[in-house]
NUDO-414570 format. One record per residue (C-alpha): x, y, z; residue in three letters. Coordinates in steps of 0.001 Angstrom, whole numbers, plus 524288, in hexadecimal, padded with zeros to 5 digits. Example, Ala and Ser with C-alpha at 12.3 -4.5 7.8 and 13.67 -1.06 7.14 Angstrom:
residues 2
8300C7EE6C81E78Ala 835667FBDC81BE4Ser 
//
This chain:
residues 239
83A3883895829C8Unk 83611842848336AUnk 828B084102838E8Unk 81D2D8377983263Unk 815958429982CE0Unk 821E0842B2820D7Unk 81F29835AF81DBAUnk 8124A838D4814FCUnk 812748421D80AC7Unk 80546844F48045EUnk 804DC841A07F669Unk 7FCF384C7B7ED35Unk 7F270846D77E73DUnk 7F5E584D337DA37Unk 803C18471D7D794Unk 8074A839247D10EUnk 80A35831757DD3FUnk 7FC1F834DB7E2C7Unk 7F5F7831EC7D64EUnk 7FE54824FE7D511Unk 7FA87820617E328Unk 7EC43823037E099Unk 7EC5A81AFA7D2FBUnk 7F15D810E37DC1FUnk 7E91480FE27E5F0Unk 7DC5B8120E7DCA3Unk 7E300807677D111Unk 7E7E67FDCF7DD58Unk 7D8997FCB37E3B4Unk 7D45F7EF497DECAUnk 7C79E7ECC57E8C0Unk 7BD547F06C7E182Unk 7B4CF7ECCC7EDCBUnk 7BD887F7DB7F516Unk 7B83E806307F353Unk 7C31180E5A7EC61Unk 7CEB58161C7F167Unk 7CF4A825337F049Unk 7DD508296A7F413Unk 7DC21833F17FC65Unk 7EB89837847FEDDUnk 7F85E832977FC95Unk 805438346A8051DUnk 813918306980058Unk 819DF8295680B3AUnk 827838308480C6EUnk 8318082A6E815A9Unk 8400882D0B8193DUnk 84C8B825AD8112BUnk 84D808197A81BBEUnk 83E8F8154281ACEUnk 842E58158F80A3AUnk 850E981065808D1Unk 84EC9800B180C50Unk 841B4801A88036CUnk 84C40805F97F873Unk 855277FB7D7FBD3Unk 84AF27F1117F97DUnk 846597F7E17F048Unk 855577F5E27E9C8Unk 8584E7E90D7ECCEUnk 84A2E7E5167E5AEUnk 84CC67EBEE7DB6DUnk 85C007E4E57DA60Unk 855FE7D7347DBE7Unk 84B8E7DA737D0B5Unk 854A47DEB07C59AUnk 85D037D2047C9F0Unk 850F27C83B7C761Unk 84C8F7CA3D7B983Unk 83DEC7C5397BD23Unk 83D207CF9F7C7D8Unk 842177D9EF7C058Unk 8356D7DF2E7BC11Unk 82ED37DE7E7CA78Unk 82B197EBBE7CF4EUnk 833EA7EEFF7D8B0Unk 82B7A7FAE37DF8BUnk 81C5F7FC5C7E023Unk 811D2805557E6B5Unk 8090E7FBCC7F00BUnk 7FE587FE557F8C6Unk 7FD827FA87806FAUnk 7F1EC7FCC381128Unk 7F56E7FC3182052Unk 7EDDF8020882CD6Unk 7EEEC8103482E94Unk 7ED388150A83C5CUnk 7ED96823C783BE3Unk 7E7D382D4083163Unk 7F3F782F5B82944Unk 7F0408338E81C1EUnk 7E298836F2820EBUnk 7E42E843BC81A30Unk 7EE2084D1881498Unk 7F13A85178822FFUnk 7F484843C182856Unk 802298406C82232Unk 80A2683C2C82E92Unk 80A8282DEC8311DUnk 806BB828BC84023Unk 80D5D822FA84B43Unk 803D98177E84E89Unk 80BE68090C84CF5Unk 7FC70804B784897Unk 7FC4980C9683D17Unk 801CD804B1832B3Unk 801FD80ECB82820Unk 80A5F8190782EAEUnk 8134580E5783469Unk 81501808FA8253FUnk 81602818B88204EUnk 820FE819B382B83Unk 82ACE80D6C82A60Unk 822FB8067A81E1BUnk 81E207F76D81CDBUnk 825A37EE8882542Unk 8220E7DE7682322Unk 822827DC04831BBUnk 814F37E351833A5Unk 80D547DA0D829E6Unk 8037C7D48A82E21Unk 8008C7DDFC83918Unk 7F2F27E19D83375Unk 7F02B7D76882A74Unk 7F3947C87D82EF5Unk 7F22D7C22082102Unk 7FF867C4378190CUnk 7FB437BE6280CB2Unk 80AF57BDCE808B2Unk 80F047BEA18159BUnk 8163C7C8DF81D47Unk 8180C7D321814C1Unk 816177E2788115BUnk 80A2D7E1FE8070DUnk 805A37EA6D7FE92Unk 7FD547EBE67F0B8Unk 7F9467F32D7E519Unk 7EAA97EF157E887Unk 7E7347FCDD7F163Unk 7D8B47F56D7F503Unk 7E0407EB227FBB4Unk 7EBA27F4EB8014DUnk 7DEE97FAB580589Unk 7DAEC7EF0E80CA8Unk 7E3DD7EEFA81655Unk 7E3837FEC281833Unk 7DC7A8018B8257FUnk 7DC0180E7682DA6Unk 7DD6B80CB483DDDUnk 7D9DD81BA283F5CUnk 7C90E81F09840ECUnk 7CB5C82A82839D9Unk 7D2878268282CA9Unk 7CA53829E482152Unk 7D547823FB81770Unk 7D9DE81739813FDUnk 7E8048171F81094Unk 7F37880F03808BEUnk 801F380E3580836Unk 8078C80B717FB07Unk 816E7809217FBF9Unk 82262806357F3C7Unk 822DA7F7AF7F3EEUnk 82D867F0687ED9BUnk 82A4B7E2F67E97DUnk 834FE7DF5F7DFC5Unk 832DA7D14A7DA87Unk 8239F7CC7C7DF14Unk 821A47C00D7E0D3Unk 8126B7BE3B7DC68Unk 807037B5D37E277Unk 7F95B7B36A7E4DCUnk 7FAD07AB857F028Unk 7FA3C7B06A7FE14Unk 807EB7AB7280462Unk 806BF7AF858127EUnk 814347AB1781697Unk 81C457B34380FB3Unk 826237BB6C816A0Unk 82D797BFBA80A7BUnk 82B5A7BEFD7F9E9Unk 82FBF7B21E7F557Unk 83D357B1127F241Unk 842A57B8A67E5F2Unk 836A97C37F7E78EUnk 835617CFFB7EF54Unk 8275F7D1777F1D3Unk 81AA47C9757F120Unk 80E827CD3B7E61EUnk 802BA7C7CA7E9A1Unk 7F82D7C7C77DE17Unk 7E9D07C4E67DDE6Unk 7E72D7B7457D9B5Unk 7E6587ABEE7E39CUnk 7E6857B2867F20BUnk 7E78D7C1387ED9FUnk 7DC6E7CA817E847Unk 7E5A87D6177E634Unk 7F5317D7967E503Unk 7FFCC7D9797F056Unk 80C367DD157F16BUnk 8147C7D8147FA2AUnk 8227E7DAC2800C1Unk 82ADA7D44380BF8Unk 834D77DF2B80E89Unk 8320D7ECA381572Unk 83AD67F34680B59Unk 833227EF3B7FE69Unk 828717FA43802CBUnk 826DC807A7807B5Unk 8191E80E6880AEAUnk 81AC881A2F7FF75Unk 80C1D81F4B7FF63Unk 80096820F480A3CUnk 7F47F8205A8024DUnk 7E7E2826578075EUnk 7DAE88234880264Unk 7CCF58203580464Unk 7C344816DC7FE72Unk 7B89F81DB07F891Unk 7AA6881C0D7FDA9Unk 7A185813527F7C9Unk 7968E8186C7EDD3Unk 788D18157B7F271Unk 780A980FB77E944Unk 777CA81A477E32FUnk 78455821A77E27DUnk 78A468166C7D9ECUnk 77EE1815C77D20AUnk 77EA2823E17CE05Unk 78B6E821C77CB9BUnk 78B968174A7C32EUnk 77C3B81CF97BA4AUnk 7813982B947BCBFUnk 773A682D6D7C20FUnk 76F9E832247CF69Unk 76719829B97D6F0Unk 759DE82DB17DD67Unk 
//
């Protein structure tokens, strides 16, 4: 494409997809500990044919291998997952700020640019509780965990949530650190709460089973002081 600032394309906050991201990211916070998210704006990620075309071949060849193997055959083959990463610059800040950066620290545009590449895991975050992989996760209070801003003057918090293709999911509870692919006969790893998990994760091997499709901007709404809680909950102002 020609120059960064095509890449994001503000989504109106009247149509479907804005309304569908927000259900998301409001239905998908779990940590009731965590004050909630308001979504503040939402940007399609728009890219050129080549960043696309192997994601569609994978895409494909998934989709080939499940209608061969009668048990995978009812495996999603295409889902909308959340993933938090660093973000260096202000993008998204506001209406005004649309055009990704140039800094190699800021994770966010360099994902928004070329997408998720497994090489990089582990970069941030040293633990790879199915080891090195792309993650991601319905669960938007634990995408959230792992969302951090590098710039003094964000304001925001932000997301990606990307077409992932996980195909046939092999499903655990159990951490297994040494992975370096799904077990054999499966395209992607599911990790559920249970034994070593609190909330679910997705998890895929191969660059071309995801592409970043949405920047998601929001903030976490402020705490209620108590008298305002109170009033809240009698309906009666407090002297």
């Amino acid at each position: 494409m020609d120059g960064h600032d095509k890449i994001l394309q503000l989504v109106k906050d009247n149509s479907p997809e804005y309304k569908k991201v927000k259900s998301l990211l409001k239905s998908g916070w779990k940590h009731s500990e965590k004050r909630k998210p308001q979504l503040r704006r939402l940007f399609r990620i728009v890219n050129n044919d080549a960043h696309y075309k192997p994601f569609a071949a994978y895409q494909k060849r998934i989709q080939t291998a499940l209608h061969s193997d009668s048990k995978g055959a009812t495996s999603a083959t295409e889902c909308l997952l959340f993933h938090g990463t660093t973000r260096a610059c202000l993008v998204g800040e506001d209406d005004a700020i649309s055009g990704i950066c140039n800094l190699p620290r800021c994770s966010l545009c360099r994902i928004i640019e070329n997408s998720f590449d497994v090489k990089f895991c582990g970069s941030q975050h040293k633990f790879k509780r199915f080891g090195k992989a792309i993650y991601t996760t319905s669960c938007t209070s634990k995408a959230d965990d792992y969302a951090s801003n590098a710039h003094p003057s964000a304001t925001t918090r932000v997301l990606l949530l990307s077409r992932v293709v996980l195909g046939k999911q092999f499903t655990t509870k159990l951490n297994s650190s040494h992975l370096l692919e799904p077990p054999e006969g499966y395209h992607s790893v599911r990790g559920v709460p249970g034994v070593h998990l609190n909330y679910e994760e997705a998890v895929v091997y191969n660059n071309d089973a995801i592409r970043p499709a949405y920047l998601v901007v929001y903030q976490l709404k402020p705490k209620l002081k108590l008298s305002k809680t109170l009033q809240l909950i009698f309906g009666t102002p407090l002297a």
